[in-house]
Structure formats: C-alpha cells, structure tokens
N, CA, C and O atoms as a GROMACS GRO file, in nm:
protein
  572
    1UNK      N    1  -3.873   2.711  -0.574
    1UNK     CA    2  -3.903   2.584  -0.513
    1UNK      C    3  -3.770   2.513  -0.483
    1UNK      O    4  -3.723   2.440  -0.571
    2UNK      N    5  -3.701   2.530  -0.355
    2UNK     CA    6  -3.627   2.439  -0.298
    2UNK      C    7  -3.630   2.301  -0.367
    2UNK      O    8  -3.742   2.251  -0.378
    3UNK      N    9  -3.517   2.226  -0.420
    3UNK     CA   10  -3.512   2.110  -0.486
    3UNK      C   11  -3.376   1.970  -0.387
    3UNK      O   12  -3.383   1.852  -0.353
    4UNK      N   13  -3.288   2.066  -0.382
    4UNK     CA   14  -3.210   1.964  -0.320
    4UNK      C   15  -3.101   2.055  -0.206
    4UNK      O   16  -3.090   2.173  -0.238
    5UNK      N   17  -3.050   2.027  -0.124
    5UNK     CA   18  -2.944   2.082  -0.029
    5UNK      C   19  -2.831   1.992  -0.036
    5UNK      O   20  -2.830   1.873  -0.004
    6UNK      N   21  -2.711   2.079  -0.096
    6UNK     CA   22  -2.583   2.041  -0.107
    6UNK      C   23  -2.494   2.090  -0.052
    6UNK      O   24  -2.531   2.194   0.002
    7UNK      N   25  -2.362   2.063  -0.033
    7UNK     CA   26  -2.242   2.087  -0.042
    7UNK      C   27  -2.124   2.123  -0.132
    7UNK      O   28  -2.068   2.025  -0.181
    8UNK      N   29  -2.077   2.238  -0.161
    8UNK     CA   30  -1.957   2.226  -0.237
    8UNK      C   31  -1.792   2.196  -0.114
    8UNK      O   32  -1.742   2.250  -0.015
    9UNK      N   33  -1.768   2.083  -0.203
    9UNK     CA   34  -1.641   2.060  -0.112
    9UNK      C   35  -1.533   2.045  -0.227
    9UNK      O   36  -1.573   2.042  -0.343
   10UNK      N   37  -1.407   2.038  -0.201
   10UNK     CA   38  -1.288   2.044  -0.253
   10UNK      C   39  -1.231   1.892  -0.286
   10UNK      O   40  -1.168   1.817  -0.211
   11UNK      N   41  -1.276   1.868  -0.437
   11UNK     CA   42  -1.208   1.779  -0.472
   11UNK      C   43  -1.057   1.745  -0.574
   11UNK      O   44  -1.019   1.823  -0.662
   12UNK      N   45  -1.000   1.644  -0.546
   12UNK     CA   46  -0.882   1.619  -0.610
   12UNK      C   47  -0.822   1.506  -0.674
   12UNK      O   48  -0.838   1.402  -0.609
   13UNK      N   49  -0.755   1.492  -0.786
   13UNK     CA   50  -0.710   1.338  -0.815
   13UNK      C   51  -0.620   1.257  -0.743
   13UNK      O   52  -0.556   1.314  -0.654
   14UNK      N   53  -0.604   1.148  -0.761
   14UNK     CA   54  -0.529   1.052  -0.644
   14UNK      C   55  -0.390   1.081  -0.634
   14UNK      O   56  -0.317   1.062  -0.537
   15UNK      N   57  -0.354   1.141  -0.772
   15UNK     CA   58  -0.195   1.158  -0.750
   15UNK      C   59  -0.164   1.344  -0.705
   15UNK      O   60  -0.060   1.390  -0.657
   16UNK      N   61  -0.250   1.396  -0.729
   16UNK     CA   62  -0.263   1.518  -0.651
   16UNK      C   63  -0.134   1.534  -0.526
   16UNK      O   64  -0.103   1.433  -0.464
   17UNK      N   65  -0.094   1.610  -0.509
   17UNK     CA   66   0.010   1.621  -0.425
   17UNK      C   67  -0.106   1.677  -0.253
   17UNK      O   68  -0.051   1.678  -0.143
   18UNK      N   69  -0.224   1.707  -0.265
   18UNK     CA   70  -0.286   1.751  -0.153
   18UNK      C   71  -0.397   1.606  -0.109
   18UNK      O   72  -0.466   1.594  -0.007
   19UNK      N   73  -0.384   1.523  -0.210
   19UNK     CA   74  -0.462   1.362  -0.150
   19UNK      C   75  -0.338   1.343  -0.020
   19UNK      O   76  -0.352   1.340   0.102
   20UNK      N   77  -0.202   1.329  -0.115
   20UNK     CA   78  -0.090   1.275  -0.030
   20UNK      C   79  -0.107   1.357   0.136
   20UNK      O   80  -0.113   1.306   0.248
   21UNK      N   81  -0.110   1.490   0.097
   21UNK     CA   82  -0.086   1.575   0.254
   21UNK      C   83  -0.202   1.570   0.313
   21UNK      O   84  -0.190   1.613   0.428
   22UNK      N   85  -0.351   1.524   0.280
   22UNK     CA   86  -0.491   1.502   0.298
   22UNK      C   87  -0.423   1.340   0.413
   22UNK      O   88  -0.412   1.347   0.536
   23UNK      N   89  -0.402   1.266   0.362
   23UNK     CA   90  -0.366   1.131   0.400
   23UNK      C   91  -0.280   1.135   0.497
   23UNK      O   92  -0.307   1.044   0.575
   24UNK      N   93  -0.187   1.197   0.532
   24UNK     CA   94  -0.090   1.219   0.600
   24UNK      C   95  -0.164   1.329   0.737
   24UNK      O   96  -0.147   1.291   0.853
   25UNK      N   97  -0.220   1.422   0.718
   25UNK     CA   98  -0.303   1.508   0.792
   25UNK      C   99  -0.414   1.401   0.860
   25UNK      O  100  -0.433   1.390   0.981
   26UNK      N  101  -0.466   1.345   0.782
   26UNK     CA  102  -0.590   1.236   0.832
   26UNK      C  103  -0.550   1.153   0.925
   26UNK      O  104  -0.627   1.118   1.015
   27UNK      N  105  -0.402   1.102   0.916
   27UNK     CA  106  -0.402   0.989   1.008
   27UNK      C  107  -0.334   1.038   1.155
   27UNK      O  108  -0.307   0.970   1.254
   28UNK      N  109  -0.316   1.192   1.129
   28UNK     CA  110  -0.250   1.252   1.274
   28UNK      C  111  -0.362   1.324   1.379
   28UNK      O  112  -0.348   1.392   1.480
   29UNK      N  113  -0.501   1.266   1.288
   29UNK     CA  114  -0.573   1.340   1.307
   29UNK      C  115  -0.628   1.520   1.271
   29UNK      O  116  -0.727   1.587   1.300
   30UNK      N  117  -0.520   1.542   1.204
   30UNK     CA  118  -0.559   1.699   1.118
   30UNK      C  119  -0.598   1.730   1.005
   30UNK      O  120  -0.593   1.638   0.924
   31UNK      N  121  -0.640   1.833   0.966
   31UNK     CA  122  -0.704   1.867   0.845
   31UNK      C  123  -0.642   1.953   0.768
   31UNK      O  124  -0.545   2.010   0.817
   32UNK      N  125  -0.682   1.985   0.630
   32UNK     CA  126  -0.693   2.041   0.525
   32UNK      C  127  -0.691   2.225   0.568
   32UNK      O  128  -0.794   2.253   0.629
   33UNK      N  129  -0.617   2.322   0.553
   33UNK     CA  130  -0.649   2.451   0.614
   33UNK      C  131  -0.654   2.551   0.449
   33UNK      O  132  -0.610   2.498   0.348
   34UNK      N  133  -0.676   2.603   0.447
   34UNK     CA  134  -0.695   2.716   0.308
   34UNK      C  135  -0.504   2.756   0.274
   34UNK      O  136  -0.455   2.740   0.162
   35UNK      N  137  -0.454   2.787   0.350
   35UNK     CA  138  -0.310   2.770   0.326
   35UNK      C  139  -0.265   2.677   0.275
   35UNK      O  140  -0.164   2.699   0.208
   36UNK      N  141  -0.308   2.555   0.280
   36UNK     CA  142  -0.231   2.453   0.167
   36UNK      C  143  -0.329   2.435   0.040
   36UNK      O  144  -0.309   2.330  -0.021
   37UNK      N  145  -0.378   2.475   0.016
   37UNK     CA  146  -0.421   2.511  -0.069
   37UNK      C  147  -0.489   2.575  -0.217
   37UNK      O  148  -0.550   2.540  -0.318
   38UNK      N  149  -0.420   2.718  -0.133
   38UNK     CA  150  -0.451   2.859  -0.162
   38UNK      C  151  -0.403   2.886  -0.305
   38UNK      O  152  -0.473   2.940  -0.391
   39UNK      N  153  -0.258   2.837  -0.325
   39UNK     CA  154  -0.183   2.858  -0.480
   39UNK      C  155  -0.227   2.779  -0.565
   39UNK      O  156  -0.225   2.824  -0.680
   40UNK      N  157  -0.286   2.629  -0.546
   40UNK     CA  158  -0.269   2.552  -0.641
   40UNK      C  159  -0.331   2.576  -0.739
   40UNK      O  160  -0.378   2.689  -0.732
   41UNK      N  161  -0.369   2.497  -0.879
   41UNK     CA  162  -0.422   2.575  -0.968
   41UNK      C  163  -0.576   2.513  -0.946
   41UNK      O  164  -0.599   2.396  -0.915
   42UNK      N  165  -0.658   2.600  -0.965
   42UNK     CA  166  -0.826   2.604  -0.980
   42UNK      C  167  -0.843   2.543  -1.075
   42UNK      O  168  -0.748   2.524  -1.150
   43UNK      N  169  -0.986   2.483  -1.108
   43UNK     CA  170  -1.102   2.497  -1.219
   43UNK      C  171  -1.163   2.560  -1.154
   43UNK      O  172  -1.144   2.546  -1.033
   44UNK      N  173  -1.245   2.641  -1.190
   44UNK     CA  174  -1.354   2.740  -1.123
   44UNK      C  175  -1.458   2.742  -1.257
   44UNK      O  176  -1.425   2.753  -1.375
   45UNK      N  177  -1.593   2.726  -1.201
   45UNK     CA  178  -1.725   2.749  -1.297
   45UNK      C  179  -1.741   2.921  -1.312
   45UNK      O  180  -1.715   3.006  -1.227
   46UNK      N  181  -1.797   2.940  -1.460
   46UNK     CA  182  -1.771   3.078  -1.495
   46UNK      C  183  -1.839   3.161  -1.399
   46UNK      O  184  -1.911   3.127  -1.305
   47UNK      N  185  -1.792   3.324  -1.454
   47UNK     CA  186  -1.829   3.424  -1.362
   47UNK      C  187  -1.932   3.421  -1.332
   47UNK      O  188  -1.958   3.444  -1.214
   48UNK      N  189  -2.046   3.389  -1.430
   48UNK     CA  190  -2.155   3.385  -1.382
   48UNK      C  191  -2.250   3.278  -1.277
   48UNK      O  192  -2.371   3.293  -1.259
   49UNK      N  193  -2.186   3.195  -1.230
   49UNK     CA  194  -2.233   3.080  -1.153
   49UNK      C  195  -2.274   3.182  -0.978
   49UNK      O  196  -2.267   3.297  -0.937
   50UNK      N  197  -2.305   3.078  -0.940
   50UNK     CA  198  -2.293   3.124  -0.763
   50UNK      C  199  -2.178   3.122  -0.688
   50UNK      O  200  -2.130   3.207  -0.614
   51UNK      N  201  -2.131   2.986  -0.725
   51UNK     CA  202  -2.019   2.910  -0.625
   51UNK      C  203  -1.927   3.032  -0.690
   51UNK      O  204  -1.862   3.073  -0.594
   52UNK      N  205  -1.888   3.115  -0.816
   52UNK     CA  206  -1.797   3.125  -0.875
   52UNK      C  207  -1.771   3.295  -0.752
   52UNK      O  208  -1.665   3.346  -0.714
   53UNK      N  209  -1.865   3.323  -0.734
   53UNK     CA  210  -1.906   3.454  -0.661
   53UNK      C  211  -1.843   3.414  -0.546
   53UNK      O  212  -1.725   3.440  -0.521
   54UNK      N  213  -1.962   3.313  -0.434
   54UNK     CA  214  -1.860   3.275  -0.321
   54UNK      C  215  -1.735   3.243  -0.271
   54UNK      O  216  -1.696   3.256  -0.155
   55UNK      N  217  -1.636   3.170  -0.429
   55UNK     CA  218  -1.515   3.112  -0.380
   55UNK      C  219  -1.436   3.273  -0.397
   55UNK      O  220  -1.362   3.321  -0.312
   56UNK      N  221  -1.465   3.323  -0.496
   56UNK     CA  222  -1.397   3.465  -0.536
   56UNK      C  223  -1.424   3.564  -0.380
   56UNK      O  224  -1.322   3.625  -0.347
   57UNK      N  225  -1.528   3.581  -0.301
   57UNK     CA  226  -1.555   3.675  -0.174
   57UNK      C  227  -1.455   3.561  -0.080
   57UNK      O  228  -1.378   3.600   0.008
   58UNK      N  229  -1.469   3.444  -0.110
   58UNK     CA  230  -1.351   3.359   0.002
   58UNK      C  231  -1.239   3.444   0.016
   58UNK      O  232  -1.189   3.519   0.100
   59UNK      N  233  -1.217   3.398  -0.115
   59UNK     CA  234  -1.044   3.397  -0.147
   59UNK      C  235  -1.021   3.557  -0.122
   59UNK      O  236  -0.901   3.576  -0.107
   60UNK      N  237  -1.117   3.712  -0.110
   60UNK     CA  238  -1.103   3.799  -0.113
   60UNK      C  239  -1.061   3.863   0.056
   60UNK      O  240  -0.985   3.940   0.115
   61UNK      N  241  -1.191   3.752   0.081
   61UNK     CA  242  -1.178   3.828   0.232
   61UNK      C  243  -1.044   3.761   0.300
   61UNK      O  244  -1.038   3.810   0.413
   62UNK      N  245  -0.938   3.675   0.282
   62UNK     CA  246  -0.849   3.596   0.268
   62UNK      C  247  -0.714   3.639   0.229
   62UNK      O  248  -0.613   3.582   0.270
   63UNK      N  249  -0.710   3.771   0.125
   63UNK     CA  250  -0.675   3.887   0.084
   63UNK      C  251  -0.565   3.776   0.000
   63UNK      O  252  -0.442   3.785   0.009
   64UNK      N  253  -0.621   3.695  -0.065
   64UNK     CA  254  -0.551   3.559  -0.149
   64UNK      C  255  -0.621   3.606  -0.267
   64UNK      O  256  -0.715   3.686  -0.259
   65UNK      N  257  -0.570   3.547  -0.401
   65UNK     CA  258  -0.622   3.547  -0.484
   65UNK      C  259  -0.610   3.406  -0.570
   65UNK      O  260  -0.500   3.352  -0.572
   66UNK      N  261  -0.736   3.339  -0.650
   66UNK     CA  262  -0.715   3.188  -0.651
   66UNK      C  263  -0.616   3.188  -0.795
   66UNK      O  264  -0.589   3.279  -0.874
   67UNK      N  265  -0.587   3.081  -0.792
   67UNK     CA  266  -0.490   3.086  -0.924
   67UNK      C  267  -0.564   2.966  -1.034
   67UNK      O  268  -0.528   2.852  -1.063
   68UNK      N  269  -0.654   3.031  -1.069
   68UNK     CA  270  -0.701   2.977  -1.177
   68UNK      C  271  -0.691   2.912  -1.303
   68UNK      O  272  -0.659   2.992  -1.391
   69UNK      N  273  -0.706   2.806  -1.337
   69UNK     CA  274  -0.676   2.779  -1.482
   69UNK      C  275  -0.748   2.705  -1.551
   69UNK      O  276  -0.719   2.622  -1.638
   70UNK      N  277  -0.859   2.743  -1.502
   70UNK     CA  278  -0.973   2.768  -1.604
   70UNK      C  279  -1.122   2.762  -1.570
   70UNK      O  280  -1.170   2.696  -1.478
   71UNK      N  281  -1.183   2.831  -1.647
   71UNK     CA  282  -1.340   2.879  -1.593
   71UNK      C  283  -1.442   2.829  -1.695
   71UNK      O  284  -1.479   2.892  -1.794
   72UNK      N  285  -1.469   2.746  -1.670
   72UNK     CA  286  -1.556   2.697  -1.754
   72UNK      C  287  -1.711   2.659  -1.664
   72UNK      O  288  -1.721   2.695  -1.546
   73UNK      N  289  -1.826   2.584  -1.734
   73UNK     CA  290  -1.988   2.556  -1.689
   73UNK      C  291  -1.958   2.410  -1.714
   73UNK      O  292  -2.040   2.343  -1.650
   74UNK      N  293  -1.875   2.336  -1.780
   74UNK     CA  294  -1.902   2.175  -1.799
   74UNK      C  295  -1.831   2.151  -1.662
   74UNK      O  296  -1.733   2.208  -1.614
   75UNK      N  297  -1.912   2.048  -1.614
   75UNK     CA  298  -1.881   1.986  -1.477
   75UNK      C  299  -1.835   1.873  -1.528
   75UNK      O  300  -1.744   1.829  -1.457
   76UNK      N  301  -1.858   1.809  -1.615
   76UNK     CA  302  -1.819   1.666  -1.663
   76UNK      C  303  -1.626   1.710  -1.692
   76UNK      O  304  -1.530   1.651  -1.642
   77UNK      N  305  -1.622   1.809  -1.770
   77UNK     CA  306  -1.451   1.872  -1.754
   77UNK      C  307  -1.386   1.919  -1.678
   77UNK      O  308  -1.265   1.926  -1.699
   78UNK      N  309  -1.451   1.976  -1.544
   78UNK     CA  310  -1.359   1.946  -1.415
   78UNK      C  311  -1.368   1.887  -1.363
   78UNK      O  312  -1.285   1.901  -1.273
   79UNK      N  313  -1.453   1.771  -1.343
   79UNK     CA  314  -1.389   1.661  -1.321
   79UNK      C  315  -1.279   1.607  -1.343
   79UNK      O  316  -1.187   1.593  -1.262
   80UNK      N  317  -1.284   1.568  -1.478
   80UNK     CA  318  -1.194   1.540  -1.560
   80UNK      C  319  -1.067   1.621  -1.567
   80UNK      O  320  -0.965   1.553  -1.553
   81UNK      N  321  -1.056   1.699  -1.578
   81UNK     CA  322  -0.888   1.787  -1.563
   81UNK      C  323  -0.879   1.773  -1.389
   81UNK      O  324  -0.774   1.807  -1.334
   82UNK      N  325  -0.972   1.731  -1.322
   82UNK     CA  326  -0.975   1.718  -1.158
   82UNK      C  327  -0.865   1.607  -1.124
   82UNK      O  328  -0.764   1.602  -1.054
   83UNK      N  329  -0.943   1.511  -1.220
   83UNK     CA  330  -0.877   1.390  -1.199
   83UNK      C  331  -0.744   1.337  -1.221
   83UNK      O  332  -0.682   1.265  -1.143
   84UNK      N  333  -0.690   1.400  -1.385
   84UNK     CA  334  -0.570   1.390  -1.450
   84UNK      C  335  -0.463   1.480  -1.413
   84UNK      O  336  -0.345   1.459  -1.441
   85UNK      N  337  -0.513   1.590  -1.342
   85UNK     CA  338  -0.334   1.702  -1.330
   85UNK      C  339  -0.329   1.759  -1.198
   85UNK      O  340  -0.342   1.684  -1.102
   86UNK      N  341  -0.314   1.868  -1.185
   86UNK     CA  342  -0.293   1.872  -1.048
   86UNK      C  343  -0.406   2.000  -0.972
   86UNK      O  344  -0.401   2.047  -0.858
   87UNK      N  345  -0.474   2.023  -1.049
   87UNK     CA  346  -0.594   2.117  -1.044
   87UNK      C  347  -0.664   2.054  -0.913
   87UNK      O  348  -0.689   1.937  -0.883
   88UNK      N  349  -0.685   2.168  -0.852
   88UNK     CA  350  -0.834   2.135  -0.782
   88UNK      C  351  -0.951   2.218  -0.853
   88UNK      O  352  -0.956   2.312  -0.933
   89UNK      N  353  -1.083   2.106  -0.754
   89UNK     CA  354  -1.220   2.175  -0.777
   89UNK      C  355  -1.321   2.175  -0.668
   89UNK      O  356  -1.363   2.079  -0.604
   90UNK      N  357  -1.352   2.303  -0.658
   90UNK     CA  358  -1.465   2.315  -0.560
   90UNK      C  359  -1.597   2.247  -0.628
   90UNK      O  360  -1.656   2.305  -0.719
   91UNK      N  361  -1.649   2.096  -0.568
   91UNK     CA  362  -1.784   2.063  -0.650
   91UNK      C  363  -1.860   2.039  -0.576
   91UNK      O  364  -1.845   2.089  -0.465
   92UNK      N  365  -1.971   1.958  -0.599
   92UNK     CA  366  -2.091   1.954  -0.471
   92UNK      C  367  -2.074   1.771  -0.474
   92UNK      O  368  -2.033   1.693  -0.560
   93UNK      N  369  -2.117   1.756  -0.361
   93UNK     CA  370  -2.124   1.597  -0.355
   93UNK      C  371  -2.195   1.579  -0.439
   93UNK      O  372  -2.128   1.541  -0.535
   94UNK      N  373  -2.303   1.583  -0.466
   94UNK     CA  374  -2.405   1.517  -0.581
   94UNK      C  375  -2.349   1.507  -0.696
   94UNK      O  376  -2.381   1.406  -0.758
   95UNK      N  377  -2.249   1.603  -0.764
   95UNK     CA  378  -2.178   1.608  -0.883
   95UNK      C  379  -2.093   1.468  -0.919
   95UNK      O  380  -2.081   1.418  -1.031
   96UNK      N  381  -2.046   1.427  -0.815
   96UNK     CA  382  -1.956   1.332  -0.777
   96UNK      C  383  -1.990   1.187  -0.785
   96UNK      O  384  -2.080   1.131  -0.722
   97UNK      N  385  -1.960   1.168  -0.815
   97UNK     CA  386  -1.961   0.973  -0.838
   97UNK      C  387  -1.827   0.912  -0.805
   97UNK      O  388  -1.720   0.970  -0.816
   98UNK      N  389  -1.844   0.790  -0.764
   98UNK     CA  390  -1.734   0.692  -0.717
   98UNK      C  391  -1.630   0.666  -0.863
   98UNK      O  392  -1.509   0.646  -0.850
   99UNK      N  393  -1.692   0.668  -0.985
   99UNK     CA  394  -1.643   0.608  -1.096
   99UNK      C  395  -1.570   0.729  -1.146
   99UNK      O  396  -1.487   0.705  -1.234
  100UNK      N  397  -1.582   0.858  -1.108
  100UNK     CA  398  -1.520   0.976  -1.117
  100UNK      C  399  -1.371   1.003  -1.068
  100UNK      O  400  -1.310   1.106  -1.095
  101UNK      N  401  -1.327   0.908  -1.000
  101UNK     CA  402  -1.232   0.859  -0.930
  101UNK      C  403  -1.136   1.001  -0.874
  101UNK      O  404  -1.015   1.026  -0.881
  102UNK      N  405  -1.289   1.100  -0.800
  102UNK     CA  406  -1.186   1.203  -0.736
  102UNK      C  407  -1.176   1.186  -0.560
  102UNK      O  408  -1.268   1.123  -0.507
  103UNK      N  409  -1.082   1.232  -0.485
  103UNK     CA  410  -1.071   1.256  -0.331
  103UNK      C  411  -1.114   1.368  -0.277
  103UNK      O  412  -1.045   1.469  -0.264
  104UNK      N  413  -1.274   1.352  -0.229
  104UNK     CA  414  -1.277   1.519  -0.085
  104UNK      C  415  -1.175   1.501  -0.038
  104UNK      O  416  -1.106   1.404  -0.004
  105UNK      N  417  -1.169   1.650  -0.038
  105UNK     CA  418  -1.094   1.655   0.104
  105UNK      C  419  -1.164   1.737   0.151
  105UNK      O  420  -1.244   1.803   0.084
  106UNK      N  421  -1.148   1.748   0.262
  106UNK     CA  422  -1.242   1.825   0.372
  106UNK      C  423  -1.147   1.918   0.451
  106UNK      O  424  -1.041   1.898   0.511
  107UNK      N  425  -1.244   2.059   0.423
  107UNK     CA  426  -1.140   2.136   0.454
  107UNK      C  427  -1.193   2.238   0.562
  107UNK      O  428  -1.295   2.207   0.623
  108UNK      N  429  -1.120   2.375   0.592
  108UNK     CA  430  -1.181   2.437   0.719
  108UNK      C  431  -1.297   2.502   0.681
  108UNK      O  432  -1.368   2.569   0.756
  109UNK      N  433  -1.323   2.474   0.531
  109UNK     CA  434  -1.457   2.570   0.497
  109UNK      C  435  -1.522   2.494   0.402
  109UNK      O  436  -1.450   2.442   0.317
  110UNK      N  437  -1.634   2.478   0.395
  110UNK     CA  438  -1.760   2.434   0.304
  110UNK      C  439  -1.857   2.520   0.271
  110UNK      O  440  -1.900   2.610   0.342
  111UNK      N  441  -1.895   2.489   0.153
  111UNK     CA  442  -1.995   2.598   0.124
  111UNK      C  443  -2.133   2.516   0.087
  111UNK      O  444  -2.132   2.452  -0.018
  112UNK      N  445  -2.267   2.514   0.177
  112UNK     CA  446  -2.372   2.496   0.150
  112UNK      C  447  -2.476   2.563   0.018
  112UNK      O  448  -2.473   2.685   0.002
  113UNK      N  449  -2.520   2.521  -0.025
  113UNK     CA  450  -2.627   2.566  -0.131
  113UNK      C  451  -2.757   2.474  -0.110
  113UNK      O  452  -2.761   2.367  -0.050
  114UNK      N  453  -2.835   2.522  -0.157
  114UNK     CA  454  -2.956   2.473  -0.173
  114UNK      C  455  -2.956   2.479  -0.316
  114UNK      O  456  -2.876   2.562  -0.358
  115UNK      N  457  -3.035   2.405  -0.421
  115UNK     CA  458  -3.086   2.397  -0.575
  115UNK      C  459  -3.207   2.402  -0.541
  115UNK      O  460  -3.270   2.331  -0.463
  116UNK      N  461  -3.251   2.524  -0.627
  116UNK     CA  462  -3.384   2.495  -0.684
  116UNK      C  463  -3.419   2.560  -0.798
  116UNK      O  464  -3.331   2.591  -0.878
  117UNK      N  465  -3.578   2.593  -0.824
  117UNK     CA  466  -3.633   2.610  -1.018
  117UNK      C  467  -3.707   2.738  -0.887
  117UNK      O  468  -3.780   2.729  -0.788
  118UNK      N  469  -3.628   2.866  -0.969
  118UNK     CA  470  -3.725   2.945  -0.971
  118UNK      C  471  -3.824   2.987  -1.102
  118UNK      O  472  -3.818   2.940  -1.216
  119UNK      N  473  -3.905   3.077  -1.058
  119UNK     CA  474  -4.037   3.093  -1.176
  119UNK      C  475  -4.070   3.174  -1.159
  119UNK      O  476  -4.091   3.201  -1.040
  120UNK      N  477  -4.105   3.297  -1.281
  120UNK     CA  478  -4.149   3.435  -1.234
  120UNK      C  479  -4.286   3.461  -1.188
  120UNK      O  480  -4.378   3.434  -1.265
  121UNK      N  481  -4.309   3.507  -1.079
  121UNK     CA  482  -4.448   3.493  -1.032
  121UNK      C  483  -4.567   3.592  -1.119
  121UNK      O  484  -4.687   3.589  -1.091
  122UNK      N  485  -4.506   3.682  -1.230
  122UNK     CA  486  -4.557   3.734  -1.319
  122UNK      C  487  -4.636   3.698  -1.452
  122UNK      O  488  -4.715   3.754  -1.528
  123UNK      N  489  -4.569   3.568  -1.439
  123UNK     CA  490  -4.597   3.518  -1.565
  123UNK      C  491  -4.644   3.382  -1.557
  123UNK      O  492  -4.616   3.308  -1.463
  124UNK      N  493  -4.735   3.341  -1.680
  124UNK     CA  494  -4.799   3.245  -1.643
  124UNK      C  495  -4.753   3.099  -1.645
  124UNK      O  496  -4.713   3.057  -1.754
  125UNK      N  497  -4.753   3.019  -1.545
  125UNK     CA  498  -4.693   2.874  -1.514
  125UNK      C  499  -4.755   2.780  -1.612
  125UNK      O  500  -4.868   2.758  -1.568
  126UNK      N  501  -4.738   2.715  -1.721
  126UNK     CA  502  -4.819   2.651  -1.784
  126UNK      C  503  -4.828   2.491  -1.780
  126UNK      O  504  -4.716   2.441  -1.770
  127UNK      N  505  -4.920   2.410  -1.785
  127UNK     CA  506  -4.942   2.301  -1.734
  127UNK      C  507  -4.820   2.184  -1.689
  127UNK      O  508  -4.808   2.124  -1.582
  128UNK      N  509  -4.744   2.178  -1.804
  128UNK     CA  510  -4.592   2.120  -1.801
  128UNK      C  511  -4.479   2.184  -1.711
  128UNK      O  512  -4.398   2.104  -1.664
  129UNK      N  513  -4.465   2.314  -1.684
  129UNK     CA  514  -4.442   2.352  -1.575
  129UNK      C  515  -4.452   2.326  -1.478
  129UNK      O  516  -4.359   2.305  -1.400
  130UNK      N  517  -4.600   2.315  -1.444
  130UNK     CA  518  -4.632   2.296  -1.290
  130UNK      C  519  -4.616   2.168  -1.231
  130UNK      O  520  -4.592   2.151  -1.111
  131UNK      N  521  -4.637   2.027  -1.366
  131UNK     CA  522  -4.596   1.970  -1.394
  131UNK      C  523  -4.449   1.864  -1.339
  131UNK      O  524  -4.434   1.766  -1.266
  132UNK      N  525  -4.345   1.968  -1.440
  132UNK     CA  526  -4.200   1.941  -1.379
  132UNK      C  527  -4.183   1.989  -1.221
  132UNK      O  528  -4.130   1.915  -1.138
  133UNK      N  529  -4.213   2.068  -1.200
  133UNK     CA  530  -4.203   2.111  -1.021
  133UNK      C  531  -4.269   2.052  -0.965
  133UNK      O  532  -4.224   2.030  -0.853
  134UNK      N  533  -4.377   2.003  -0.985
  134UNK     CA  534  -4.454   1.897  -0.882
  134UNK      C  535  -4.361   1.759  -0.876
  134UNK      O  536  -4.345   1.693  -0.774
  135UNK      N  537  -4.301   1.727  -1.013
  135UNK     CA  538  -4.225   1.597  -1.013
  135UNK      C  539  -4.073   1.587  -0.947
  135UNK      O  540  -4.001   1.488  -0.928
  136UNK      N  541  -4.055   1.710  -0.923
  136UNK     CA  542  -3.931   1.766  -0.848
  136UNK      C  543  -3.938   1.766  -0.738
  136UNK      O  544  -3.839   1.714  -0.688
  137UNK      N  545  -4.027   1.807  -0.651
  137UNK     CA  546  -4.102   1.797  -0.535
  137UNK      C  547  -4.082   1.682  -0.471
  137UNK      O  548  -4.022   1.659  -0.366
  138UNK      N  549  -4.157   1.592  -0.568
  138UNK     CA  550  -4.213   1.442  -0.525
  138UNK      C  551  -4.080   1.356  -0.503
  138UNK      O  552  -4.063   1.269  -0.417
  139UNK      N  553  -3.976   1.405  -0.616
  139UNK     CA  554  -3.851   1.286  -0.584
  139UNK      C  555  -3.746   1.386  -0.546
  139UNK      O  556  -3.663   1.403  -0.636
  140UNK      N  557  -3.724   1.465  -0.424
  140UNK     CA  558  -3.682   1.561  -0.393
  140UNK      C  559  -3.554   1.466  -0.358
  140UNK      O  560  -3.446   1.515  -0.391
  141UNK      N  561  -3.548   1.312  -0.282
  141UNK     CA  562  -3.490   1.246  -0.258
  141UNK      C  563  -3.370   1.158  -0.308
  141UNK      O  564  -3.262   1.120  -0.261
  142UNK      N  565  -3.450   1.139  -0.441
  142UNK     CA  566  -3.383   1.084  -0.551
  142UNK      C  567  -3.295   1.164  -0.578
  142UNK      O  568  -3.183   1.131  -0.540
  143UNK      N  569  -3.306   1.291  -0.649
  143UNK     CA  570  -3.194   1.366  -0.670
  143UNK      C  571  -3.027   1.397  -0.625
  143UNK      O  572  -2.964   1.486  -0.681
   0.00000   0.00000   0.00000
C-alpha cells in the first residue's frame, strides 16, 4: 500500500564548504554537478536500506566510489553529524525540518521513492492491521 512519495535530495550544514559553492552557483544561475561532490565524506544508511543500494549503483555507474564515514539507520544522527562537520547526506524532504538547520542542495540527480507497508498476501491481516493501513490511507496527506 503506497503511503507517501518522496524525494531523497542532498543535504548539508551551513558552514559546509558545498552551502558556500551551492550559494555562489545559485546566484550565477548554476547548479550543484556530482563532481563537486563526489569525495566529500558521506553518511550513508546501512547496506541494507534502499537509498543505500541506489546511491552505491550511482556512484558505480559513475565509476566513483563514495567516501563514506559512516553507515548507520538513525536519521536523527545524520542529521546531526549533517549539520556539525562537513559530511553530507542523501535524505528525503520529509525527514527534514526547518529546526534541523540543514541546506538542499539540489543537484543533477534526485532520487524518487515512494513509502509504503507491505503485507504478505499469505498470511492473515488481522483486525489492527487492516486497521493501521486504512489509517494510513486516510491521512496519506498528513504524512
């Protein structure tokens, strides 16, 4: 069940050295290209994620390799190391809050996702189940 349609885009902290060239690119009218980029150091969500698959086939077909420093599932901590050093992070807008105090930048590539709750069609859906997905449904918006 389809739940929400996002974006992962490339965020960074204010003193980030790629806000500065983001800002400077913005007002000449240009953008963000995977070459300025490409070295800096990552957070990346572990191997097992989606995004972690897609940025890894990026960076492959790219014949780049990302320079990681560190793989972790808490989103609340890359943020946070997002914000304080010089790391970037591929996150989704929804992740993001104003009080998070990170900069998109917008770059030559985005990666779309959709969220949703899958459920094995084998097995039986039980009332609270059907339940939470109907209530998921209903505030598809909210989210």
């Amino acid at each position: 069940t389809p739940i929400v349609n996002t974006v992962y885009h490339l965020y960074v902290g204010k003193e980030n050295p790629l806000a500065t060239l983001y800002a400077e690119r913005k007002a000449k009218g240009e953008s963000i290209h995977f070459e300025d980029y490409k070295d800096s150091p990552m957070l990346f969500y572990k191997e097992t994620s989606y995004i972690h698959g897609i940025l890894t086939r990026f960076f492959k077909e790219r014949e780049a390799t990302p320079n990681v420093l560190l793989r972790t599932s808490q989103i609340h901590m890359m943020k946070e190391l997002a914000r304080t050093s010089n790391a970037i992070a591929f996150l989704t807008e929804k992740a993001v809050r104003p009080e998070d105090e990170l900069i998109p930048i917008p770059t030559d590539q985005s990666f779309p996702i959709t969220i949703g709750v899958g459920t094995n069609k084998y097995s039986h859906r039980t009332p609270s189940m059907e339940m939470f997905i109907e209530y998921l449904e209903e505030h598809r918006e909210e989210i």
